[in-house]
C-alpha positions as CSV (number, residue, x, y, z in Angstrom):
1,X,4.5,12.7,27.3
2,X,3.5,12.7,23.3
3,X,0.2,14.0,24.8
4,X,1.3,16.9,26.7
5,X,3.4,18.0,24.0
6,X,0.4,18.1,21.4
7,X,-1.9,19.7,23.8
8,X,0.6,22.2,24.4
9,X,0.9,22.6,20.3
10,X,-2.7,23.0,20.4
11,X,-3.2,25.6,23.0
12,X,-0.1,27.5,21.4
13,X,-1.5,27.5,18.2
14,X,-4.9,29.0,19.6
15,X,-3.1,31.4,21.5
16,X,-0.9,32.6,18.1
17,X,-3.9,32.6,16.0
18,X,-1.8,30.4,13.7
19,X,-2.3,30.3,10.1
20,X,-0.9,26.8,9.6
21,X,1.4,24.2,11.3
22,X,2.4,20.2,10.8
23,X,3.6,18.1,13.3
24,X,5.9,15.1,11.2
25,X,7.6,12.1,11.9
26,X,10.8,12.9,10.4
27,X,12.0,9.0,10.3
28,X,9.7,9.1,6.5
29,X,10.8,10.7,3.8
30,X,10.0,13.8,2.1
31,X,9.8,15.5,5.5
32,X,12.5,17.7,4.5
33,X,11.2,19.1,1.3
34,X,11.1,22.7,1.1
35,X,7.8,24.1,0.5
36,X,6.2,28.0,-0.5
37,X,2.9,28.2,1.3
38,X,2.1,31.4,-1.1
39,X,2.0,28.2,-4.0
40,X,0.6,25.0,-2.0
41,X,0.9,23.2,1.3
42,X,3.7,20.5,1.9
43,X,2.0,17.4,1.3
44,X,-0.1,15.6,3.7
45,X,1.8,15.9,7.3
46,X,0.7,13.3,10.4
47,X,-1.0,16.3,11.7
48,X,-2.1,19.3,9.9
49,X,-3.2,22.6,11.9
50,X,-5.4,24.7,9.8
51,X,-5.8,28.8,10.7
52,X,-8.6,31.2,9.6
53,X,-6.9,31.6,6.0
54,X,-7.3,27.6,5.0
55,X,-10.6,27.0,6.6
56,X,-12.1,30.4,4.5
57,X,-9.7,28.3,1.6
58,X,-11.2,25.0,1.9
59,X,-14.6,25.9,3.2
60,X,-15.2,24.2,6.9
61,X,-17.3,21.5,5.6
62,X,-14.8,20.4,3.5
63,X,-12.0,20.1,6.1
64,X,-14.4,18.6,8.8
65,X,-15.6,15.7,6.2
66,X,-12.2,15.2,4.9
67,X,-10.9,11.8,5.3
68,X,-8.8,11.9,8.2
69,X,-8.1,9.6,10.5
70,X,-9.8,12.4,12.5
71,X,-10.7,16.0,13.2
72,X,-11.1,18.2,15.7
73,X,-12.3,22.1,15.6
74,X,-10.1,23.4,18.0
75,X,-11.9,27.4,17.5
76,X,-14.2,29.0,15.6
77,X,-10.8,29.6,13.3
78,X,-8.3,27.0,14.0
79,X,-8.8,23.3,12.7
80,X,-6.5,19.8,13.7
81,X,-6.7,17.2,10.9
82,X,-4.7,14.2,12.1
83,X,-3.5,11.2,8.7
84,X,-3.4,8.2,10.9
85,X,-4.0,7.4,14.7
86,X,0.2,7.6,15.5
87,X,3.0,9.9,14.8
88,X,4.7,6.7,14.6
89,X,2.2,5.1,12.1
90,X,3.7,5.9,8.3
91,X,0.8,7.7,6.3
92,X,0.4,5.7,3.0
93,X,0.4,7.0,-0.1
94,X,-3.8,5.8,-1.1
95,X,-4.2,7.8,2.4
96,X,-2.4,11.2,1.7
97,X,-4.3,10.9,-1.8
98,X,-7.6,10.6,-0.8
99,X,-7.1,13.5,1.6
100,X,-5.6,15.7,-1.4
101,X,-8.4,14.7,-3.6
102,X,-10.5,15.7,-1.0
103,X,-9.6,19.2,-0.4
104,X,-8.0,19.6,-4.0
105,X,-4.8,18.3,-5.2
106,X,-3.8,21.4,-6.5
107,X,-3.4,23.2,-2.8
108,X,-0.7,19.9,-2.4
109,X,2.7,19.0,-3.3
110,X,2.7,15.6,-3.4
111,X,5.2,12.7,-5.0
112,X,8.3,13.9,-3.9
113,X,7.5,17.1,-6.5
114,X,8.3,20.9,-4.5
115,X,9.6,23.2,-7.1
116,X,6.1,23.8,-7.8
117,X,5.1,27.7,-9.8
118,X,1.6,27.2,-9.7
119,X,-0.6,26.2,-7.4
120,X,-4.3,27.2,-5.2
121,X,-3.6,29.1,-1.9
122,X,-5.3,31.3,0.3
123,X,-4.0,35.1,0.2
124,X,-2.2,35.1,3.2
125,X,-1.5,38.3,5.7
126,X,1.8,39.7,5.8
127,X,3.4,39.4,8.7
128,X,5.9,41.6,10.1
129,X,8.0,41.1,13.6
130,X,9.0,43.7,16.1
131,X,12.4,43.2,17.8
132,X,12.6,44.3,21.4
């Protein structure tokens, strides 16, 4: 079931165009941090989901040789950066590091730390939602 439910994450993101999603295991802490994408991303998730905005952020190169447990380019602008091989599997501390180092720590929270004022992000669109 786990892997219908992340193939249907995966084809909702590509049809969304999303920006950026997580999938965590909310049994570790710090799951429940809050967290201003305008200022940094949460820190490292089990599974990140990078849109156009992070990849042009990052560079592609970078987020394709990051240290992941692995990587997948789901489209030409969508990215799937999984920490460790189960949602079940606690990502360590030297892991979620090396993956911030990686990228750069400033685009992370990390360490329990969220009331963050500074910080490298991408510009990211406004977005606006219609009621019917």
């Amino acid at each position: 079931m786990l892997a219908e439910c992340l193939t249907l994450i995966k084809n909702l993101a590509a049809d969304v165009q999303a920006i950026y999603g997580e999938i965590r295991n909310t049994a570790y802490p710090g799951w429940d941090l809050p967290f201003d994408l305008k200022i940094r991303l949460p820190d490292v998730p089990w599974v990140s989901i990078y849109g156009l905005p992070y990849i042009q952020h990052f560079g592609l190169e970078r987020i394709l040789t990051a240290p992941f447990n692995s990587v997948a380019q789901l489209s030409e602008g969508l990215i799937w950066a999984q920490a460790t091989p189960s949602a079940f599997e606690e990502i360590t501390e030297s892991r979620k590091k090396i993956i911030r180092e990686h990228l750069g720590d400033e685009s992370f929270m990390s360490g329990g730390r969220w009331r963050y004022k500074t910080g490298s992000a991408p510009v990211l669109p406004e977005v606006t939602y219609k009621l019917r």
